[in-house]
C-alpha positions in Angstrom: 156.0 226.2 150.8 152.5 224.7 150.6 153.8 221.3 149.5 156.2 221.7 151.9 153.4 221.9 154.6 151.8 219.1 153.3 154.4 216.8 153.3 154.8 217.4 157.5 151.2 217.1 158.2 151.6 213.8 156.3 154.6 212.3 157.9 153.0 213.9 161.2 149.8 211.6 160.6 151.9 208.5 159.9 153.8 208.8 163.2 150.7 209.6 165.1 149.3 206.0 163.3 152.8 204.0 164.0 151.9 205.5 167.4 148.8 203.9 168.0 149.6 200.4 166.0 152.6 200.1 168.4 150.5 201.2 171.7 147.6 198.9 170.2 149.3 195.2 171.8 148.9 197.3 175.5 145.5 198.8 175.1 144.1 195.4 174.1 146.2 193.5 177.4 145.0 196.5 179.2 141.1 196.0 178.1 141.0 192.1 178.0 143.3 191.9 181.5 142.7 194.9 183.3 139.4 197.1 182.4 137.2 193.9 181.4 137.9 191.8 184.4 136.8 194.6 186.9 133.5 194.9 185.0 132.6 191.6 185.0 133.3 191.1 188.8 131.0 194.3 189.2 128.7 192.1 187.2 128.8 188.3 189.2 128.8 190.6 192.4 124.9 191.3 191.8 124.1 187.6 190.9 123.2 184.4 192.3 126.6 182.9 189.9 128.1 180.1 192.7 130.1 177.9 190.8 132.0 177.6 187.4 129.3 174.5 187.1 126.2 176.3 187.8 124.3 176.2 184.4 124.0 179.7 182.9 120.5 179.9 182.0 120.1 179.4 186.3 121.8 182.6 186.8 120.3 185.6 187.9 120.2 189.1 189.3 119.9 189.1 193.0 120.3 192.8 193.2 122.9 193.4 196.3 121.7 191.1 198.3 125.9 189.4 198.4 126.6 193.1 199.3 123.9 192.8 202.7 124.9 189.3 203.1 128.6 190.6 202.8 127.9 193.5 205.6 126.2 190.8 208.5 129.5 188.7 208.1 131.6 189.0 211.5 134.3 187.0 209.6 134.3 189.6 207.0 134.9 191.9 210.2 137.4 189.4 211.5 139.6 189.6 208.5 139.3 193.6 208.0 141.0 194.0 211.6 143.6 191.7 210.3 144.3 193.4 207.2 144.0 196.6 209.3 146.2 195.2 211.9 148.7 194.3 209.3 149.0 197.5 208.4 149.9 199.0 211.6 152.5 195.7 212.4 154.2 196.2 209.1 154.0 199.4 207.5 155.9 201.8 210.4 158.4 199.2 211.7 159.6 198.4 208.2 159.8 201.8 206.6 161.7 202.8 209.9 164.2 200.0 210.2 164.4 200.0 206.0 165.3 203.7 206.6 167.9 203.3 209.4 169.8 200.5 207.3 169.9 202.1 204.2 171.3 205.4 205.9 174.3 203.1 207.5 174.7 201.4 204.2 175.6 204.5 202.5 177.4 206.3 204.8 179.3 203.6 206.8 179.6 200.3 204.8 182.6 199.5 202.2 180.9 196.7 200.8 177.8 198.3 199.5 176.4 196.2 197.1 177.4 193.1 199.0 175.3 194.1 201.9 172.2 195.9 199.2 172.6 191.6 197.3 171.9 190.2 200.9 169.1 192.4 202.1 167.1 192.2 198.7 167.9 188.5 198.5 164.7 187.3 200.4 162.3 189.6 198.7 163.2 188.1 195.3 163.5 184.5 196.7 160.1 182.5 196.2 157.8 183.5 198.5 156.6 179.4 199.5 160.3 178.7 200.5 160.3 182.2 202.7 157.6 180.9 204.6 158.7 177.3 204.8 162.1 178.8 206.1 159.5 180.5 208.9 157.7 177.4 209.4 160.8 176.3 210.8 162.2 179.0 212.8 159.0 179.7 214.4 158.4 175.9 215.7 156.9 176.2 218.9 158.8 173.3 220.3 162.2 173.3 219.1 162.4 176.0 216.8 165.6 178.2 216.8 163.5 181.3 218.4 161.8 179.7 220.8 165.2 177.5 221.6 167.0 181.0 222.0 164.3 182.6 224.9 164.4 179.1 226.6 168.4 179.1 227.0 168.0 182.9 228.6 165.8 181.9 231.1 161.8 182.6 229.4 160.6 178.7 229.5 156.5 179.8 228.7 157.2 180.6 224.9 154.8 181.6 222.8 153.4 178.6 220.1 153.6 181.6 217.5 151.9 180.8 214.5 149.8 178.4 216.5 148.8 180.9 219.0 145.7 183.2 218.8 147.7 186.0 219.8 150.5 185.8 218.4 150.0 184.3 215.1 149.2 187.5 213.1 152.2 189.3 214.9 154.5 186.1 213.7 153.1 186.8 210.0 153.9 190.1 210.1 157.3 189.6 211.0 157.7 187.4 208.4 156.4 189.8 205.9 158.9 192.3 207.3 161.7 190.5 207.1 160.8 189.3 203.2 159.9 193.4 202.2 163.1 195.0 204.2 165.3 194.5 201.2 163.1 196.3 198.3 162.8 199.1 200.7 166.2 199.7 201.6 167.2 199.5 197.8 164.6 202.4 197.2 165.4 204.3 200.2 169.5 203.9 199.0 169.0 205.3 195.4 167.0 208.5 197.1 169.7 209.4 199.3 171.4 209.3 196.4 170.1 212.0 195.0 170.3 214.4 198.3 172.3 217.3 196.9 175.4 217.0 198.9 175.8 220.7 199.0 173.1 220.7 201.6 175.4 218.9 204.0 177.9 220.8 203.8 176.1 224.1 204.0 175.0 222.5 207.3 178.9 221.3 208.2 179.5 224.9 207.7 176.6 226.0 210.1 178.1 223.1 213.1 174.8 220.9 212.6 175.5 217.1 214.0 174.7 214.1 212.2 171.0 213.6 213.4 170.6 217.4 212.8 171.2 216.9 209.2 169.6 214.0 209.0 166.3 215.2 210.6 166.7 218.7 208.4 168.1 217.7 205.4 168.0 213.7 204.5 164.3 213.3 205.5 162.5 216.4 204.1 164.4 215.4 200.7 163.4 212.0 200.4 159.8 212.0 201.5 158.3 211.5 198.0 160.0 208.2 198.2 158.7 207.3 201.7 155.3 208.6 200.4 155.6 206.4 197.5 156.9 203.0 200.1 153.7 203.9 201.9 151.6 203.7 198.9 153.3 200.7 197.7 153.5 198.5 201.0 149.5 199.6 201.8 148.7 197.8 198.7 151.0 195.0 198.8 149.7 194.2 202.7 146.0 193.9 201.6 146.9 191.6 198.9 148.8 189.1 201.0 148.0 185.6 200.2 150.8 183.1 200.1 152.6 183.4 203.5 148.6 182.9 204.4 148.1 179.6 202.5 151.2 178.2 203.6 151.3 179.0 207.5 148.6 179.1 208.7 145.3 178.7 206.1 143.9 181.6 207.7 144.1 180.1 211.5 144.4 179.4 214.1 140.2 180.0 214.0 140.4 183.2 212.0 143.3 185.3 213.7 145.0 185.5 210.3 142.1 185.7 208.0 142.6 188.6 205.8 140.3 189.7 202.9 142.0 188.1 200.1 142.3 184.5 201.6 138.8 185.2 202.4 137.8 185.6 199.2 139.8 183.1 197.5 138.2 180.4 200.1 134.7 182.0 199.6 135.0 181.9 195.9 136.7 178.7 195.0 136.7 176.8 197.8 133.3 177.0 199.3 131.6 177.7 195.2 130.2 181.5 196.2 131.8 183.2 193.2 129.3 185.9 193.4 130.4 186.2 197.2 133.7 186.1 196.1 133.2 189.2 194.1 131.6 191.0 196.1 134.6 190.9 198.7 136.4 191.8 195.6 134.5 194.9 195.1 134.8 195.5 198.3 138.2 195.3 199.0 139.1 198.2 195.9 137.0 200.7 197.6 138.4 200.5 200.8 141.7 200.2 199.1 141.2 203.1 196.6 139.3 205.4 200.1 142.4 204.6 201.9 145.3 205.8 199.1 142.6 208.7 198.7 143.5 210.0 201.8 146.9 209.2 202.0 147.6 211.4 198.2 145.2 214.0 199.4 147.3 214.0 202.8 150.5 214.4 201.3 150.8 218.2 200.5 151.0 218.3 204.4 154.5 216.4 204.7 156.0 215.3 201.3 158.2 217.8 200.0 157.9 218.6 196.5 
């Protein structure tokens, strides 16, 4: 009995080792990419570090002095709003129309994954030839939109991404239109798992279709809206291409959002140590505002 107990503590300990040896190739990616990286911007945030040229033996501590410069910045300001802004343009108008396709997908489309293949096409298509697509559409002077409101009578078009105003509400569209797919494929495989007794309890009871969809489809899926919500917050403060390729951050800084910022801070202008700074930045508001939203959701996600 004893060597019996011996022998499974042993094979127990040699499984617990395999364990580690096969978890050891992620920890390491996890350290070197991950863990390591945030320390060091932590780090080049609180020197004087400018360029990948400056000589090392110049560099020193500077305290957070990037972090005041940082705070008297209106163009820091400037592309805050945006990101903020971005939020509010994207966020609700996606998750709602995402939502409203996806239910008339499952219920009243025969060709299912025909229509799920075109609405996730653009979100896995390259993300330069998306917005070289928009570039196109949205031409001021004879692109297909703003040929469409001239030929019904609106001849004062906007110059969209060109325009001060309007430039931020073009990106967003843009971003949008690229994002509706992965949504609706999220949204579709959670109405999938609706127990379909529920309806039919509510058949039984005479509720209508936007009875049951307010009572019953909603309630049930809001841990996946609460995860699209998570998910698109994240993904909006980290947008960067349709930036670089539409606009550069313009017309003056009506599309500057943090990220460009930092990227044209930080390599473009040399101020690496400005550069992290934004960085740091940038996670705290990001990690303050999913803070509130997972402290938040005990009051509408149903568990």
């Amino acid at each position: 009995m004893e060597l019996s107990t011996r022998k499974t503590k042993s094979l127990r300990k040699n499984e617990t080792f395999a364990g580690y040896m096969f978890l050891l190739p992620c920890l390491f990616f996890l350290l070197f990419m991950a863990i390591l990286p945030v320390f060091l911007t932590v780090i080049i945030s609180l020197t004087n570090w400018g360029s990948v040229a400056t000589d090392l033996s110049k560099v020193s501590f500077v305290g957070f002095e990037n972090y005041l410069d940082l705070f008297k910045d209106e163009t820091f300001y400037t592309a805050l709003k945006n990101n903020i802004l971005l939020l509010v343009y994207t966020i609700p108008i996606q998750l709602l129309l995402s939502f409203v396709l996806a239910v008339m997908i499952n219920k009243f489309c025969y060709f299912k994954n025909f229509f799920k293949s075109i609405y996730f096409l653009p979100y896995i298509s390259s993300t330069v030839a998306v917005a070289t697509i928009w570039m196109v559409v949205l031409q001021p002077s004879y692109g297909p939109v703003t040929e469409m409101l001239k030929a019904i009578g609106i001849e004062n078009t906007p110059k969209w991404l060109s325009d001060l105003h309007w430039a931020l509400p073009s990106l967003s569209g843009m971003v949008v239109w690229q994002n509706l797919g992965y949504d609706i494929i999220i949204i579709l495989a959670a109405l999938q798992t609706v127990p379909f007794e529920l309806y039919e309890s509510a058949d039984m009871d005479g509720a209508n279709w936007f009875v049951k969809i307010r009572k019953i489809t909603l309630p049930m899926i809001t841990p996946t809206i609460f995860f699209l919500i998570i998910y698109e917050t994240m993904e909006t403060f980290r947008i960067f291409d349709q930036i670089s390729v539409l606009t550069d951050g313009g017309p003056g800084d009506a599309t500057q959002v943090l990220v460009y910022y930092l990227y044209k801070q930080a390599f473009r202008n040399s101020h690496i140590n400005y550069g992290a700074a934004i960085t740091v930045v940038l996670f705290i508001i990001v990690f303050i505002i999913t803070l509130v939203q997972w402290l938040g959701r005990k009051k509408w996600v149903h568990e």
